[in-house]
DSSP file (Angstrom, degrees, kcal/mol; ACC not computed):
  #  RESIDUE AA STRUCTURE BP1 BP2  ACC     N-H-->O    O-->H-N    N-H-->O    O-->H-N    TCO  KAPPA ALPHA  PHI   PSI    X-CA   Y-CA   Z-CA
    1    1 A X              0   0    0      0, 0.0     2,-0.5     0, 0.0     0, 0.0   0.000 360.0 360.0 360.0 135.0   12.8  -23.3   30.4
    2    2 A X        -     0   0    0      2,-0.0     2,-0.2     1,-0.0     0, 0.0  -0.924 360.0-167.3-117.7 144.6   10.3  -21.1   29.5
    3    3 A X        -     0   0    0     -2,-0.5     2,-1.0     0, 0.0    -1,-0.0  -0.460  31.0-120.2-116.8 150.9    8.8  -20.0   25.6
    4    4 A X        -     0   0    0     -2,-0.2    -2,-0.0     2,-0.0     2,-0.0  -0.848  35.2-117.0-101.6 118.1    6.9  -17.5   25.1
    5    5 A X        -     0   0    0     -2,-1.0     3,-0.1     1,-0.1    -1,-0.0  -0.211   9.7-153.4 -72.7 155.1    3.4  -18.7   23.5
    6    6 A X  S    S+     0   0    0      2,-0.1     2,-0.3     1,-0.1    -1,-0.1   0.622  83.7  57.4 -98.3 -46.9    2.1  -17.7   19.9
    7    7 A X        -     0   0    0      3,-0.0     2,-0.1     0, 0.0    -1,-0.1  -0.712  68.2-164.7 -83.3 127.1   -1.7  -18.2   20.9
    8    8 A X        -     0   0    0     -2,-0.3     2,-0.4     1,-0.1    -2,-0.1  -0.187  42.5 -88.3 -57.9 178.0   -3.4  -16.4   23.8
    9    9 A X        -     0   0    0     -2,-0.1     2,-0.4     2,-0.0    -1,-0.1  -0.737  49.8-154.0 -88.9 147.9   -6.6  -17.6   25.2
   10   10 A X        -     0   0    0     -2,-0.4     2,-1.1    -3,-0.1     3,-0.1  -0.923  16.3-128.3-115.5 139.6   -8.9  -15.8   23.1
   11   11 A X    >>  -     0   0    0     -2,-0.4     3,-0.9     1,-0.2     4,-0.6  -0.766  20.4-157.3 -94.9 140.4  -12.1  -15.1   24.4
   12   12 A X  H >> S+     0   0    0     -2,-1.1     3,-0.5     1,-0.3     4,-0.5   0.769  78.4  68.4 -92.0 -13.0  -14.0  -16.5   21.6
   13   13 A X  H 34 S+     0   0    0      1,-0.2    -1,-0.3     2,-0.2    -2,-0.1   0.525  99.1  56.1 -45.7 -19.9  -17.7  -14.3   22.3
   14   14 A X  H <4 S+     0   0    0     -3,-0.9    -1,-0.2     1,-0.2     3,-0.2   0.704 105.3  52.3 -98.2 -22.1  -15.8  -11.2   21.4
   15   15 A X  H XX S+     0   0    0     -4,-0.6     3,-2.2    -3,-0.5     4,-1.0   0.693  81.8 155.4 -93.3   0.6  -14.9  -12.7   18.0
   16   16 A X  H 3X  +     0   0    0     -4,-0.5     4,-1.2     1,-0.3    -1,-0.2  -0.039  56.9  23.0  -1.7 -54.8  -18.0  -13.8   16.8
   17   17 A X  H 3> S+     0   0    0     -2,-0.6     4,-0.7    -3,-0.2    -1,-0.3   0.565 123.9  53.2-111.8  10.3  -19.0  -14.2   13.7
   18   18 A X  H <> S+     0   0    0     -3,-2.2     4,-1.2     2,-0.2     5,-0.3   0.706 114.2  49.9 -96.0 -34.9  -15.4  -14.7   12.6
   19   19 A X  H  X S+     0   0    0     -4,-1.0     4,-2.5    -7,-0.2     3,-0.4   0.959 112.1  44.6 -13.2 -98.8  -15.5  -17.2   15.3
   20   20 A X  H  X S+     0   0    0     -4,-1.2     4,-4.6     1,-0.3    -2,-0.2   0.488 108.8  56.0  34.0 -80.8  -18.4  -18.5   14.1
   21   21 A X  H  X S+     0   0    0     -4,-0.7     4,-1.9     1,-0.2    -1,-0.3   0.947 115.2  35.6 -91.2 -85.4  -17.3  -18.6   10.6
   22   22 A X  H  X S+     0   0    0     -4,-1.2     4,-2.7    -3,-0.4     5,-0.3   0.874 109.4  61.5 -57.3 -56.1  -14.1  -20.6   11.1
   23   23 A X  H  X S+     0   0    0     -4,-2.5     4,-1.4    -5,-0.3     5,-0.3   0.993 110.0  44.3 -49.4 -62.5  -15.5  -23.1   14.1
   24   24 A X  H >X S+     0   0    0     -4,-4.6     3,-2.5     1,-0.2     4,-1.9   0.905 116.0  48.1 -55.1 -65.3  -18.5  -24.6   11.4
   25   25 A X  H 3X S+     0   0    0     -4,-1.9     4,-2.7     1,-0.3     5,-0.3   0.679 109.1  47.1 -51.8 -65.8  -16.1  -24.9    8.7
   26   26 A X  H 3<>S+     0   0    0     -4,-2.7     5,-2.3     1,-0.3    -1,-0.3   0.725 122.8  42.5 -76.0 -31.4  -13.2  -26.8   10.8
   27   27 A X  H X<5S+     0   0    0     -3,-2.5     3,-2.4    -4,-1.4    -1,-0.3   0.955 110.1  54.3 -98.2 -61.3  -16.3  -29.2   12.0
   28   28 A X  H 3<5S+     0   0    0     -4,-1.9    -2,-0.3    -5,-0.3    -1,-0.2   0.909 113.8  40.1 -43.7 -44.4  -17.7  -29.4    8.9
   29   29 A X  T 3<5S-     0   0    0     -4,-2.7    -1,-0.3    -5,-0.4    -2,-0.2   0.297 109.7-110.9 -94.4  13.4  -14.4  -30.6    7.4
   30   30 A X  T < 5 +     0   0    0     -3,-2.4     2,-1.3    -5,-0.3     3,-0.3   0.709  60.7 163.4  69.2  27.0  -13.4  -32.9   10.2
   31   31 A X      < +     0   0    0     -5,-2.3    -1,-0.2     1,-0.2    -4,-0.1  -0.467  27.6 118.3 -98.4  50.4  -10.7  -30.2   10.7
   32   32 A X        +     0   0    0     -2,-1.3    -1,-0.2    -5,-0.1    -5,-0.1   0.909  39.5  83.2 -80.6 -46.8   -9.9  -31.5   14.5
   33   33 A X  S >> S-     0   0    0     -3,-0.3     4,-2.1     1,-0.1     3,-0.8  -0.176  78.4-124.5 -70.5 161.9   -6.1  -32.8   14.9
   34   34 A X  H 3> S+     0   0    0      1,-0.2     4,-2.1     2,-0.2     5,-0.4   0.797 111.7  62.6 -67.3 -29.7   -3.2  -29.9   15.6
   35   35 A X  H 34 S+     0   0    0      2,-0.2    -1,-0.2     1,-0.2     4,-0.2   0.746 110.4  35.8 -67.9 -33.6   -1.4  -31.5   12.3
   36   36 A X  H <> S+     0   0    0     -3,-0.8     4,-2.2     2,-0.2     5,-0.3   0.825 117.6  49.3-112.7 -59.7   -4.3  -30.5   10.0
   37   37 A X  H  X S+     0   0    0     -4,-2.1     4,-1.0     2,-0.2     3,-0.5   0.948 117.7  41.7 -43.8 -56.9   -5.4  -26.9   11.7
   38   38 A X  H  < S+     0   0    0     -4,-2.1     4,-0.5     1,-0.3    -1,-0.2   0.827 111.0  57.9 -79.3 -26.8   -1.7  -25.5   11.7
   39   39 A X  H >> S+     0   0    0     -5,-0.4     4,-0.9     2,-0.2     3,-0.6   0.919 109.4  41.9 -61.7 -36.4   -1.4  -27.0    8.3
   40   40 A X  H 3< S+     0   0    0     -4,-2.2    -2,-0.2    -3,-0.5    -1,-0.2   0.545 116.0  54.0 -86.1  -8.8   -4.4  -24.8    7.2
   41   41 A X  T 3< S+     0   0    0     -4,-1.0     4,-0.4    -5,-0.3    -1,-0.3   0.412 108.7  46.6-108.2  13.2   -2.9  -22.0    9.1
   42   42 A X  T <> S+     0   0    0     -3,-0.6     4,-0.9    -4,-0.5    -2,-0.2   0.862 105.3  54.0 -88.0 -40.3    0.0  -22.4    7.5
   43   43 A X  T  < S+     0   0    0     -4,-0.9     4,-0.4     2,-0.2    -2,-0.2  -0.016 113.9  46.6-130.6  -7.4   -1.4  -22.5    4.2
   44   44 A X  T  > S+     0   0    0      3,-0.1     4,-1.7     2,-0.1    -1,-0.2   0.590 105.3  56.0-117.7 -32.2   -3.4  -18.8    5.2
   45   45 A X  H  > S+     0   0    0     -4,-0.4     4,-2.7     2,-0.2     5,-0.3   0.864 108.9  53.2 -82.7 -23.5    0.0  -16.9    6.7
   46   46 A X  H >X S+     0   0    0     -4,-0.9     4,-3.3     2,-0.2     3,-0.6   0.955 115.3  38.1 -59.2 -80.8    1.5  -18.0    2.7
   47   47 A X  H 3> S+     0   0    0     -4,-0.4     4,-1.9     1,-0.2     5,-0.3   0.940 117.8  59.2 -32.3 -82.6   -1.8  -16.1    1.0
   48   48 A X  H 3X S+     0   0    0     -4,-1.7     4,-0.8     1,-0.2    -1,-0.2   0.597 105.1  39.9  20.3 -95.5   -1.0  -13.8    3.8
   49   49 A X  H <X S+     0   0    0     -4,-2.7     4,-2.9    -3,-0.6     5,-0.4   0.863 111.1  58.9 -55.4 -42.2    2.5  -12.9    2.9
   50   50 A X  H  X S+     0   0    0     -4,-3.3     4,-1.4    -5,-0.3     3,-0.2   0.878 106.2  47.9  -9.0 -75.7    1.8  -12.6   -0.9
   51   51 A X  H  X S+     0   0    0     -4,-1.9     4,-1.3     1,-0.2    -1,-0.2   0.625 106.8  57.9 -57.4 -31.5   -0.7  -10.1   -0.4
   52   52 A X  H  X S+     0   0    0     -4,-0.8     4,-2.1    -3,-0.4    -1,-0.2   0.809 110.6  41.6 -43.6 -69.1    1.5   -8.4    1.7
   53   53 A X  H  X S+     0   0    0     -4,-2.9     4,-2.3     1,-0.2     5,-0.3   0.972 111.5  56.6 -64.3 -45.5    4.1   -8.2   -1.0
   54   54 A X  H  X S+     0   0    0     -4,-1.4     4,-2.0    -5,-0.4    -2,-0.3   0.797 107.6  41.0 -53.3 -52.2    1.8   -7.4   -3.5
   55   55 A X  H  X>S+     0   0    0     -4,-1.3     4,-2.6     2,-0.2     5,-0.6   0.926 115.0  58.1 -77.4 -55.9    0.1   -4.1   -1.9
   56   56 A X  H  X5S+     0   0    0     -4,-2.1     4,-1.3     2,-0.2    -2,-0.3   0.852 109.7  42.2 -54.4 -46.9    4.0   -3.3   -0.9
   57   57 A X  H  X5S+     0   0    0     -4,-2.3     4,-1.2     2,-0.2     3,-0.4   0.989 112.3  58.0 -19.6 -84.3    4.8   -3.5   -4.8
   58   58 A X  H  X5S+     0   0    0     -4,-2.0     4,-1.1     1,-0.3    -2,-0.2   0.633 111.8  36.2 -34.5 -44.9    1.6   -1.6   -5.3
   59   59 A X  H  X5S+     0   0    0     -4,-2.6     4,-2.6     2,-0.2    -1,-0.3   0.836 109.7  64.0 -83.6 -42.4    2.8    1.4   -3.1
   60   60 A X  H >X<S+     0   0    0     -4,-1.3     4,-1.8    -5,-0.6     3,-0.7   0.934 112.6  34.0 -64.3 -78.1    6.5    1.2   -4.3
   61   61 A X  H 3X S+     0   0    0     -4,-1.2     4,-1.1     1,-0.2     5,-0.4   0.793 110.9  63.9 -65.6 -73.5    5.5    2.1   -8.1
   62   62 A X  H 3X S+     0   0    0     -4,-1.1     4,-2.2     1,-0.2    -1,-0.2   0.532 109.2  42.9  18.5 -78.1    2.7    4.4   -6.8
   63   63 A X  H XX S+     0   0    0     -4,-2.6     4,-2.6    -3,-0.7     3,-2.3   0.991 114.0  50.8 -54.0 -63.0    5.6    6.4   -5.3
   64   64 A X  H 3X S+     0   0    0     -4,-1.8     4,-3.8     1,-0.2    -1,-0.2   0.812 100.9  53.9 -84.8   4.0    7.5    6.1   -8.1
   65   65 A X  H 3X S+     0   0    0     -4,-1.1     4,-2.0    -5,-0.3    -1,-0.2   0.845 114.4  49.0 -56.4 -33.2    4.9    7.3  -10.6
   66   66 A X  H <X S+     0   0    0     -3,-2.3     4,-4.7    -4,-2.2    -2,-0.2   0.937 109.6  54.7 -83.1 -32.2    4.7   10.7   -8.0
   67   67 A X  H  X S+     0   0    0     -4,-2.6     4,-1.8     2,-0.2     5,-0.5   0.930 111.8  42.7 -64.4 -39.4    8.6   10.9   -8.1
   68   68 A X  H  X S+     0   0    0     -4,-3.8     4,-2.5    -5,-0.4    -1,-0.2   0.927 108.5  52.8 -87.6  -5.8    8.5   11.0  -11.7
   69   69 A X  H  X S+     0   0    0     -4,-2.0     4,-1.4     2,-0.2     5,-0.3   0.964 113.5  51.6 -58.7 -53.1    5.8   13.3  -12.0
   70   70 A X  H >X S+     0   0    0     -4,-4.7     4,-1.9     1,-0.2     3,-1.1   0.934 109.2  45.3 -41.9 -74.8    8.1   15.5   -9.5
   71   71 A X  H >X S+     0   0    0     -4,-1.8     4,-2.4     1,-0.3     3,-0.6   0.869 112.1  57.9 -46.7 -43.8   11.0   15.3  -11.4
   72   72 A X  H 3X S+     0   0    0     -4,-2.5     4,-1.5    -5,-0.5    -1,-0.3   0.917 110.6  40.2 -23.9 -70.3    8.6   16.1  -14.3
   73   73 A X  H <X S+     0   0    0     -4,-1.4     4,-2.7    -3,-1.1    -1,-0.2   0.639 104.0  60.3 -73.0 -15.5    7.6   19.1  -12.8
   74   74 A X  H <X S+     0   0    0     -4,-1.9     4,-1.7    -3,-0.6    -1,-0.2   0.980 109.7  56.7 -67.2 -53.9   11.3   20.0  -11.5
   75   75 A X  H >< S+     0   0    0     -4,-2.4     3,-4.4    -5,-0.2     4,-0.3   0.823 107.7  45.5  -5.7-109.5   11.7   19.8  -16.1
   76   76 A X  H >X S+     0   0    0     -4,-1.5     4,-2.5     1,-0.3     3,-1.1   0.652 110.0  54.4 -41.9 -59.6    9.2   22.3  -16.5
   77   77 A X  H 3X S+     0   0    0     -4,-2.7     4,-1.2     1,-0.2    -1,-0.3   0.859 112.1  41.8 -12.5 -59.1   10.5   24.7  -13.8
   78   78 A X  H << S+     0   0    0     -3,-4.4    -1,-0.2    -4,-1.7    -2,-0.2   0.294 108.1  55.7-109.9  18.3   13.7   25.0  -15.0
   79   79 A X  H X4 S+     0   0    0     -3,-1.1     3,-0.6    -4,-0.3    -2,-0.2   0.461 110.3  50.4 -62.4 -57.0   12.8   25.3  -18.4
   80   80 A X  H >< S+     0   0    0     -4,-2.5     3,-1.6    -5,-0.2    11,-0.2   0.949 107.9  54.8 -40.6 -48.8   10.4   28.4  -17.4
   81   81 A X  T 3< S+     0   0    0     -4,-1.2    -1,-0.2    -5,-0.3    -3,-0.1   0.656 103.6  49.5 -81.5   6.0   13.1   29.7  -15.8
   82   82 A X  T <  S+     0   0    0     -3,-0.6     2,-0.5     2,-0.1    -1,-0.3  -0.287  89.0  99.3-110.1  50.2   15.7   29.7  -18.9
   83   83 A X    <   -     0   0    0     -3,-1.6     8,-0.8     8,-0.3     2,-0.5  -0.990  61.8-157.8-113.0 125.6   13.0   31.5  -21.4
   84   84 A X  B     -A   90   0A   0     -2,-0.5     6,-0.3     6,-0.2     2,-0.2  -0.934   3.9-161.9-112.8 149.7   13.7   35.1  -21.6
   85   85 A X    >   -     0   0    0      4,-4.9     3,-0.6    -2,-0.5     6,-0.1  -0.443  53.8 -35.6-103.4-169.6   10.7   37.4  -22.7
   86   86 A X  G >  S+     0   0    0      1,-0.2     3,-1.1    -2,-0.2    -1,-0.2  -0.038 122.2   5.5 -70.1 151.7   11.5   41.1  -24.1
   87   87 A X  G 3  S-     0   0    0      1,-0.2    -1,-0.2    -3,-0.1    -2,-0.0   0.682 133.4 -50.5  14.3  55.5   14.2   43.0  -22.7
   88   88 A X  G <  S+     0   0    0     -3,-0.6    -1,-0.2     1,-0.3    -2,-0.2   0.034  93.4 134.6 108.8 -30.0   15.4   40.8  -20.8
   89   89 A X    <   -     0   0    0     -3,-1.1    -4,-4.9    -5,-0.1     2,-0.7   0.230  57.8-108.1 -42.4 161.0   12.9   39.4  -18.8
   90   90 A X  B     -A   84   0A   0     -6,-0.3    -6,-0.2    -8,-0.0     2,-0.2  -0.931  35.6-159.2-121.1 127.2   11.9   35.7  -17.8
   91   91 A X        -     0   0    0     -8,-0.8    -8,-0.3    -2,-0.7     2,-0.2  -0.565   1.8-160.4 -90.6 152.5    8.5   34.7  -19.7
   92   92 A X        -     0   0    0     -2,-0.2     2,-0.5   -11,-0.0   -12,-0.1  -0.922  10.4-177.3-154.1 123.2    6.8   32.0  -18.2
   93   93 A X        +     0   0    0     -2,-0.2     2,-0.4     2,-0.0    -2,-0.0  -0.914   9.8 175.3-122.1 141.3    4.2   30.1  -20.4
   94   94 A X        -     0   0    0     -2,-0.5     5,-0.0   -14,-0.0    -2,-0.0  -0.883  17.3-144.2-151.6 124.3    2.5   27.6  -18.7
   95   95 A X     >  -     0   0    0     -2,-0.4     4,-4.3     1,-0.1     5,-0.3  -0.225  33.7-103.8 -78.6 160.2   -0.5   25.2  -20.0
   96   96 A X  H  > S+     0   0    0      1,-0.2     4,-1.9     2,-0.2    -1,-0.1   0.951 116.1  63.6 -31.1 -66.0   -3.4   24.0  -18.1
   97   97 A X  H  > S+     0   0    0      1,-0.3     4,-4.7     2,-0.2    -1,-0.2   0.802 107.1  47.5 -19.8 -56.1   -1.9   20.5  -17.7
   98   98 A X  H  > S+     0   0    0      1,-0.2     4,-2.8     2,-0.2     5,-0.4   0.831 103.3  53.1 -81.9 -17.5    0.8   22.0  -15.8
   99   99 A X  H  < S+     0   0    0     -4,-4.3    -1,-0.2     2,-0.2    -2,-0.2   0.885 104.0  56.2 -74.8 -11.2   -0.8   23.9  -13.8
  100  100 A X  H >X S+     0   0    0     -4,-1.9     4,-2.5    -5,-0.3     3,-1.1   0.999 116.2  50.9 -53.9 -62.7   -3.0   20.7  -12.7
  101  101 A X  H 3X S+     0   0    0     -4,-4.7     4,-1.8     1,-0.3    -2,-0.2   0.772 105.4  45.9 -17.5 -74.7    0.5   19.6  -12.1
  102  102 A X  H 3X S+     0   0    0     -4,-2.8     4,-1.1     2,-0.2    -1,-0.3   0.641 116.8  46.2 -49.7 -30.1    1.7   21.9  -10.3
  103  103 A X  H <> S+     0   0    0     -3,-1.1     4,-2.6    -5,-0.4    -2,-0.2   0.891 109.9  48.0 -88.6 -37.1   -1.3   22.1   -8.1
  104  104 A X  H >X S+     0   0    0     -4,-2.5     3,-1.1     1,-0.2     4,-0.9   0.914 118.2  46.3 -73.6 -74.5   -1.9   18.4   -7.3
  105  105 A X  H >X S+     0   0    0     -4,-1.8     4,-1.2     1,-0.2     3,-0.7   0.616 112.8  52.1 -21.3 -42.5    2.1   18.4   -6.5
  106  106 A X  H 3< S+     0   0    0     -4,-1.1    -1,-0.2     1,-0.2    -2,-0.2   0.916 111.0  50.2 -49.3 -63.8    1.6   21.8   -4.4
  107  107 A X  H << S+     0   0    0     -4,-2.6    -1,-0.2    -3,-1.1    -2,-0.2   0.522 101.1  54.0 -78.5   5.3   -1.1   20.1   -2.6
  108  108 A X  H <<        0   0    0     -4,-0.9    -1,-0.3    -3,-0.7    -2,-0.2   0.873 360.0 360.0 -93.0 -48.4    0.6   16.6   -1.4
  109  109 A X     <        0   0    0     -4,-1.2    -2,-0.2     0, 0.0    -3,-0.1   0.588 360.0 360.0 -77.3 360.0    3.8   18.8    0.4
């Protein structure tokens, strides 16, 4: 039966100084048997996933701080648009702020 391997051969001259990096340490720390290395790579792919969630969090409220700024700005639209100026007309008062709004929003679509 045949498995499909996790590890290539790596050629380890191309990685250098992450090579490098990792090779003293593991000798420094007597880090030879497979039991102790896959434990420490176990022990990186955990930190690993964290961060992973963590930036994915990050991005999720991101978005929804710009979704409520939309819906903000969807407010303030349709707010303009029920104002009537003189004889009949639709007034439209609009402050700096929103027009920052309006602009940064403009300029993401």
């Amino acid at each position: 039966m045949k498995t499909d391997k996790q590890y290539a051969t790596r050629n380890t001259g191309e990685q250098g100084v992450y090579f490098d990096r990792h090779n003293d340490a593991m000798t420094r720390e007597a880090l030879h048997g497979k039991h102790r290395i896959a434990a420490e790579l176990a022990h990186r792919d955990i930190i690993i996933e964290r961060l992973r969630a963590e930036l994915a969090a990050e991005r999720m409220t991101e978005e929804k701080r710009e979704l409520k700024e939309a819906r903000d700005l969807i407010k303030w639209v349709t707010h303009c648009a029920s104002i009537k100026g003189p004889a009949g007309t639709t007034a439209y008062i609009v402050s700096d702020s929103h027009m920052q709004k309006m602009r940064k929003f403009v300029e993401k679509e």
